[in-house]
N, CA and C atoms as an extended XYZ file, in Angstrom:
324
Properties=species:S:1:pos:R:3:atomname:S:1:resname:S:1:resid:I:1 pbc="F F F"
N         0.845       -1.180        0.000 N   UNK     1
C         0.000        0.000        0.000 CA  UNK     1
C         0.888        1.240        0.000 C   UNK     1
N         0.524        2.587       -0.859 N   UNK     2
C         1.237        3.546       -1.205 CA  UNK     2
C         0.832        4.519       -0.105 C   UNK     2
N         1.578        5.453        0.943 N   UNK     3
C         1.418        6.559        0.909 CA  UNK     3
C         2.133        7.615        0.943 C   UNK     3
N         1.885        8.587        1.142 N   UNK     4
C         1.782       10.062        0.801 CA  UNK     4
C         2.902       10.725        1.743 C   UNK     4
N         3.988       10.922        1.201 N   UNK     5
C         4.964       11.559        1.989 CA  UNK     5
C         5.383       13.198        1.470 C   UNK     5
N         4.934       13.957        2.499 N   UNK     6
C         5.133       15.518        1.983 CA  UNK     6
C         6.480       15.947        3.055 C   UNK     6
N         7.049       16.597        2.260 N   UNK     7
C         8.692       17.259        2.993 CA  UNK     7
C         8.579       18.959        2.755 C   UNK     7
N         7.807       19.720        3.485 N   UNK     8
C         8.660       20.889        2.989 CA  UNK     8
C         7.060       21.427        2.317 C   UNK     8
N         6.789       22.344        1.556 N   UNK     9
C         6.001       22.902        1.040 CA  UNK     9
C         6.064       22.341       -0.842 C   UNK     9
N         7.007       22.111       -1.003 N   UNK    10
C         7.316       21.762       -2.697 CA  UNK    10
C         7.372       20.478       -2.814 C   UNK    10
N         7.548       19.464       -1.678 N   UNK    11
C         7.523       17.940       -2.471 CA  UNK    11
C         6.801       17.064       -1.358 C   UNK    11
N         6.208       15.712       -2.428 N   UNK    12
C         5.534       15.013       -2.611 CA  UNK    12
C         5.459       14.221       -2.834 C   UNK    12
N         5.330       12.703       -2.485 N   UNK    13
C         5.570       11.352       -3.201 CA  UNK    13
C         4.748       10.748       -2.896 C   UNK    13
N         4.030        9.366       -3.180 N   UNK    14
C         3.642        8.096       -2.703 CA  UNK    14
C         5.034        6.960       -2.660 C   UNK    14
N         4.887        6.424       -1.460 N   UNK    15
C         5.796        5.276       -1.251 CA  UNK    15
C         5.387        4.270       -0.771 C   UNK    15
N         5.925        3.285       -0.847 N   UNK    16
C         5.401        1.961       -0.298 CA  UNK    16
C         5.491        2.218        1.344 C   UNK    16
N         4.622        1.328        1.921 N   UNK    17
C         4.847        1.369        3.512 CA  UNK    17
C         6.215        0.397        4.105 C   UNK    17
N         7.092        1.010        4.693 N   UNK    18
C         8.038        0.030        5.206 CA  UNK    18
C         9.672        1.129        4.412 C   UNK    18
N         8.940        1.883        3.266 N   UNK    19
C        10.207        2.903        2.665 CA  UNK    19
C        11.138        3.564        3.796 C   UNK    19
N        12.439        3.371        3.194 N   UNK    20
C        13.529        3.607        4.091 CA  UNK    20
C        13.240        5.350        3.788 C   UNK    20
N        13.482        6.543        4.371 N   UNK    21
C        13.027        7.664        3.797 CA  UNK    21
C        14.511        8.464        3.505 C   UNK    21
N        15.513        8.039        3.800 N   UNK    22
C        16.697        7.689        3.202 CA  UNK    22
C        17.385        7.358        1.627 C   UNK    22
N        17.110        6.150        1.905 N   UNK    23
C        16.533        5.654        0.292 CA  UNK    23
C        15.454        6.722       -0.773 C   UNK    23
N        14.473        6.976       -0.060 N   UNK    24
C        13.574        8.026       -0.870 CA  UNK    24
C        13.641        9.245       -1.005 C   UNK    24
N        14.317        9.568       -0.391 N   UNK    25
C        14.924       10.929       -0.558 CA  UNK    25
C        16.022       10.894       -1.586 C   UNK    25
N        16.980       10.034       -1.758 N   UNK    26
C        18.183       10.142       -2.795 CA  UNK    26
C        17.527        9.686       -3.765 C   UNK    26
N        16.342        9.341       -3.754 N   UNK    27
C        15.665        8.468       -5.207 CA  UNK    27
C        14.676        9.541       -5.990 C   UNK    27
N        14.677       10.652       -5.102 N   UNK    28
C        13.734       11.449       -5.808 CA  UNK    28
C        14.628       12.864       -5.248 C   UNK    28
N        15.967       13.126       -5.060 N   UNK    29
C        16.146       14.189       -4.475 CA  UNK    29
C        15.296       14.806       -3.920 C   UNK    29
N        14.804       15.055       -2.860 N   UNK    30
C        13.475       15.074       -1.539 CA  UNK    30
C        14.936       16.601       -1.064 C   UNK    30
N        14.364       17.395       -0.403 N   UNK    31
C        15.352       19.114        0.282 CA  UNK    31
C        15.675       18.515        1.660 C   UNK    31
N        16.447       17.155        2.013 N   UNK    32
C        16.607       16.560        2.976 CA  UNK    32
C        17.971       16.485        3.297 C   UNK    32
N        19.114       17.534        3.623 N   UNK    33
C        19.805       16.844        3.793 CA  UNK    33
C        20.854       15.648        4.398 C   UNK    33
N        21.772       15.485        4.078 N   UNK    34
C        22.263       13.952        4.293 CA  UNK    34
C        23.654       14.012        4.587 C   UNK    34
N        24.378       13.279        5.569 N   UNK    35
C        25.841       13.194        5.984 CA  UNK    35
C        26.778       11.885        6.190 C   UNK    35
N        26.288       11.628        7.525 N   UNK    36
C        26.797       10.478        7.804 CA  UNK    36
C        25.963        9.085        7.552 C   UNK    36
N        24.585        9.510        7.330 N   UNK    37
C        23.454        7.892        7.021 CA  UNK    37
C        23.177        7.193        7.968 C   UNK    37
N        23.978        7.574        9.266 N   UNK    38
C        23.699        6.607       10.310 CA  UNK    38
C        23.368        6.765       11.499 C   UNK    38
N        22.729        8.328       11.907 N   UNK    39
C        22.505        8.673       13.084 CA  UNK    39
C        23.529        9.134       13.800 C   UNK    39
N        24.427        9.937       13.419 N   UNK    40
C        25.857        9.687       14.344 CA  UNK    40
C        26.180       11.515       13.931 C   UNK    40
N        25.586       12.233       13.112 N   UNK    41
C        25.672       13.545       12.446 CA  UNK    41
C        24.760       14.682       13.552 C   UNK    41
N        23.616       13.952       12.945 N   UNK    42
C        22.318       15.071       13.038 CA  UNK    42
C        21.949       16.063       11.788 C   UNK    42
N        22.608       15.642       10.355 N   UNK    43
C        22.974       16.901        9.606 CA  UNK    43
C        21.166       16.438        9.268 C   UNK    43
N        20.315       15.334        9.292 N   UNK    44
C        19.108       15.033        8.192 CA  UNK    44
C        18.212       15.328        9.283 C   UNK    44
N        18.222       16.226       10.545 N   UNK    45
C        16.973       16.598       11.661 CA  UNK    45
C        15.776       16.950       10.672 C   UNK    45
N        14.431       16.662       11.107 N   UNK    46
C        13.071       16.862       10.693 CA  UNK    46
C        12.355       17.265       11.444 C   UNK    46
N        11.424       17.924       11.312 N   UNK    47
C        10.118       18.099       12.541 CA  UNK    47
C         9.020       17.485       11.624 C   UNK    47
N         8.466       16.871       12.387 N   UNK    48
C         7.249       16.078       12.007 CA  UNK    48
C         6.407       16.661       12.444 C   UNK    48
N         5.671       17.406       11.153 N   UNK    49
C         4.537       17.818       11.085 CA  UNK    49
C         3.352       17.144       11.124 C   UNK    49
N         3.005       15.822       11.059 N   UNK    50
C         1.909       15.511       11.037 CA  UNK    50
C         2.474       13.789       10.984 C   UNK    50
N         1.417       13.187       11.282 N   UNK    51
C         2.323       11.220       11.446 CA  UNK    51
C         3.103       10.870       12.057 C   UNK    51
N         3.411       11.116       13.480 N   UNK    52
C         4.410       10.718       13.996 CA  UNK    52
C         4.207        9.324       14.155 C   UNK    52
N         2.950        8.666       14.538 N   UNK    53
C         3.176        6.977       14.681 CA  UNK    53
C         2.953        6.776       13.483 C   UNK    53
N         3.112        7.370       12.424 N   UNK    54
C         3.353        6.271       11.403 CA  UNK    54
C         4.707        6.480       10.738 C   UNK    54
N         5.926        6.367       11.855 N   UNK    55
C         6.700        6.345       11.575 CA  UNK    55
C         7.579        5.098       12.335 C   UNK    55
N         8.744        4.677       12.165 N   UNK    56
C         9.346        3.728       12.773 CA  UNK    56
C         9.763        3.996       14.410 C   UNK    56
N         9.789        3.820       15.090 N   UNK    57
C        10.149        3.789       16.260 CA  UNK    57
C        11.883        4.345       16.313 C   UNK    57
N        11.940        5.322       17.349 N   UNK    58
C        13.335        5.618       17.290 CA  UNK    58
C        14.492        4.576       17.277 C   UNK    58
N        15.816        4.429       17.028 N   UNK    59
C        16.529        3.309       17.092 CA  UNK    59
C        17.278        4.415       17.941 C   UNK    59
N        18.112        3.482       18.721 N   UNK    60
C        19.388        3.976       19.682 CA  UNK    60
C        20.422        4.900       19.582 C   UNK    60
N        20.543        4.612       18.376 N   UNK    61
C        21.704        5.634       17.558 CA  UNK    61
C        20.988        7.267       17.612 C   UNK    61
N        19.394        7.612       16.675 N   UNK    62
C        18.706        8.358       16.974 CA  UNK    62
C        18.572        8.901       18.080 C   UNK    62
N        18.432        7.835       19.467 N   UNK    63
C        18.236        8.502       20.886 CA  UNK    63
C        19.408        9.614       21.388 C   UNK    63
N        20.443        8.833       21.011 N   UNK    64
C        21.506        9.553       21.111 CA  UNK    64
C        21.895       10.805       20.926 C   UNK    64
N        21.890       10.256       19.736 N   UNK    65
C        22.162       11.882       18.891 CA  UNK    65
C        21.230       12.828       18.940 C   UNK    65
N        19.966       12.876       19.342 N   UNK    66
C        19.424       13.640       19.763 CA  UNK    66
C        19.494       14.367       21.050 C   UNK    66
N        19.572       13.647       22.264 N   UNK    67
C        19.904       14.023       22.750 CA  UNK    67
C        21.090       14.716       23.426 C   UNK    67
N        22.225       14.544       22.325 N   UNK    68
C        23.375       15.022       22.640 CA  UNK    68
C        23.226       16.307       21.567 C   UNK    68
N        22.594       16.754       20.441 N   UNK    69
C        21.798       17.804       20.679 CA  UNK    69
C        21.370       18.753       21.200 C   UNK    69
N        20.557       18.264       22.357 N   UNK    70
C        20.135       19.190       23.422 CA  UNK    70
C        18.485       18.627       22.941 C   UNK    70
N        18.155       17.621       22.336 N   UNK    71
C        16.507       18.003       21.930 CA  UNK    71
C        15.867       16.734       23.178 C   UNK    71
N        14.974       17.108       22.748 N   UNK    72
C        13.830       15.636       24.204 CA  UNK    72
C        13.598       14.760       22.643 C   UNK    72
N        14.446       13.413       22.666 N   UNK    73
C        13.644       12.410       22.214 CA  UNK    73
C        12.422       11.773       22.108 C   UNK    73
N        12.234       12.256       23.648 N   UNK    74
C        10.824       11.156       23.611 CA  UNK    74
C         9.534       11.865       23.242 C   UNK    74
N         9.968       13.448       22.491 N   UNK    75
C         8.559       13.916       21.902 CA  UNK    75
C         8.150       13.480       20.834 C   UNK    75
N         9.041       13.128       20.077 N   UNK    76
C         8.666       12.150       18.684 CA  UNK    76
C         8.736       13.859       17.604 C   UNK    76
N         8.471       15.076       17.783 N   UNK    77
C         8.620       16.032       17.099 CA  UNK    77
C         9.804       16.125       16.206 C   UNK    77
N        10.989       15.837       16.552 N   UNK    78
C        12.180       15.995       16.243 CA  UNK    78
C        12.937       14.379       15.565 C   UNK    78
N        13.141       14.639       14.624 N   UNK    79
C        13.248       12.920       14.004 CA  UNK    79
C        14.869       12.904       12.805 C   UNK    79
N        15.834       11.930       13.283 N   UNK    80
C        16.670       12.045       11.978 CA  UNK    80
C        15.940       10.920       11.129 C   UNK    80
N        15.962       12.248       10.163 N   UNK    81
C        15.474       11.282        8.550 CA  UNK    81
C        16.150        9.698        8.318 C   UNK    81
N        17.469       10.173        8.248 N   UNK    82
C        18.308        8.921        8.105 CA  UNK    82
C        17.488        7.653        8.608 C   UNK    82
N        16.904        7.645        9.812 N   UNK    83
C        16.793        6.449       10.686 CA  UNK    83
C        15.436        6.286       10.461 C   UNK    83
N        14.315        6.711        9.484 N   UNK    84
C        13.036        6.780        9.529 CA  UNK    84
C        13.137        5.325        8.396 C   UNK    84
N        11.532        5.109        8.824 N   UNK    85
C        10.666        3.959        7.887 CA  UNK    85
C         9.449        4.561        7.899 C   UNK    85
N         9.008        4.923        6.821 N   UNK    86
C         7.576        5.695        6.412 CA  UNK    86
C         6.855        4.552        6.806 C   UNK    86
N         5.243        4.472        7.543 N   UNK    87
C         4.646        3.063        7.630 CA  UNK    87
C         3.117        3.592        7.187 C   UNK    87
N         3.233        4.745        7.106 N   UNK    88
C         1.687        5.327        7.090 CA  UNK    88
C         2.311        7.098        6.184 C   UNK    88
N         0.965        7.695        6.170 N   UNK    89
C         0.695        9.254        5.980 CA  UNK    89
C         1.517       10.325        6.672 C   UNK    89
N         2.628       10.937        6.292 N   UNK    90
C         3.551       11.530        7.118 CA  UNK    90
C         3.792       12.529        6.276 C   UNK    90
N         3.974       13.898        7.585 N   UNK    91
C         4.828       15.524        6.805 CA  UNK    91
C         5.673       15.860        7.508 C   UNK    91
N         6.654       16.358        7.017 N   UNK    92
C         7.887       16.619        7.696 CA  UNK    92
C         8.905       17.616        6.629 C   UNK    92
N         8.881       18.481        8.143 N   UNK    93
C         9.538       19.841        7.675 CA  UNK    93
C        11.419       19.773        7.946 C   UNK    93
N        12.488       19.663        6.599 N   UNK    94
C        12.990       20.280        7.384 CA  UNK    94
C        13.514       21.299        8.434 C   UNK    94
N        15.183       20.418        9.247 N   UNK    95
C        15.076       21.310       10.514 CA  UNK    95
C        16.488       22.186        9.402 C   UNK    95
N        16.363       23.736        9.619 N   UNK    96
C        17.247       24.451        8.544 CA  UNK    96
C        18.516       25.136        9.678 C   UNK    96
N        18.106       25.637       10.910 N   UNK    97
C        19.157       26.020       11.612 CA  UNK    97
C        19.211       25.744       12.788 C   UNK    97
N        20.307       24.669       13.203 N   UNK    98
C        20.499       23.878       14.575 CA  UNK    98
C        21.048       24.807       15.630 C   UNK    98
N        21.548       25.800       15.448 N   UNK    99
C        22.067       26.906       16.145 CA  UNK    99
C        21.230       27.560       17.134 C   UNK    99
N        19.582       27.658       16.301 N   UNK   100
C        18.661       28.127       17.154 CA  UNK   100
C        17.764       27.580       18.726 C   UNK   100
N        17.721       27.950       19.375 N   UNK   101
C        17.029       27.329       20.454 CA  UNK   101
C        16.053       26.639       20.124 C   UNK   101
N        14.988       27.216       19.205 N   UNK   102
C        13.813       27.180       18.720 CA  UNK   102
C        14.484       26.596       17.631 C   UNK   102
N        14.653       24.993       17.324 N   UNK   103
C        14.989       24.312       15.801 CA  UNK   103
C        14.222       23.991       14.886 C   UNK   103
N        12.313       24.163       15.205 N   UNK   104
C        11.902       24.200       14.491 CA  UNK   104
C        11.479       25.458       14.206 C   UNK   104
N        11.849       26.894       14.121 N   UNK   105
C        11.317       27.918       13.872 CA  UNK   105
C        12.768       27.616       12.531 C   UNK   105
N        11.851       28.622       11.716 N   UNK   106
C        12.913       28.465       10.268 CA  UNK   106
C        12.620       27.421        9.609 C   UNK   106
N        12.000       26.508        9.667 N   UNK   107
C        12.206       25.214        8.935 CA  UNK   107
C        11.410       25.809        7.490 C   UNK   107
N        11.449       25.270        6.470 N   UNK   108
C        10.816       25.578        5.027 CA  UNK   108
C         9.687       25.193        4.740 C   UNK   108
């Protein structure tokens, strides 16, 4: 089953459920960007605008790096792309300046 992954105000896809959003982003150049692939950066931060459970469950690496960050993991708001599995209907803004207190103010 296909759905509906929006990034940003300009893009748009259907994907299968279980899509690495990793993978779908380099497959459709998606305004996501990308560093290390493995949770270990932070360069691919997102705010999830809308679908957070229909997304994969954080992995460890994610916990991490978020919180070494400075962000609260366990709001589910704040997500590295890298480590996502689309499973459902999801929007997600990138995060554009990590500098700010407020990381999702600025996003596109």
């Amino acid at each position: 089953m296909a759905h509906r992954l929006e990034i940003g105000d300009q893009f748009s896809v259907e994907v299968s459920a279980g899509a690495h959003l990793l993978d779908v982003c380099e497959e459709h150049d998606a305004p996501v960007p990308f560093d290390c692939r493995g949770g270990a950066c932070g360069t691919c931060l997102v705010q999830v605008v809308t679908g957070s459970s229909n997304l994969s469950p954080i992995t460890d690496n994610e916990e991490i790096m978020l919180e070494e960050l400075g962000l609260d993991s366990r709001s589910g708001e704040l997500r590295l792309a890298c480590q996502l599995q689309v499973l459902g209907p999801v929007r997600l803004r990138p995060v554009v300046d990590r500098s700010d207190p407020d990381p999702t103010r600025g996003a596109p």
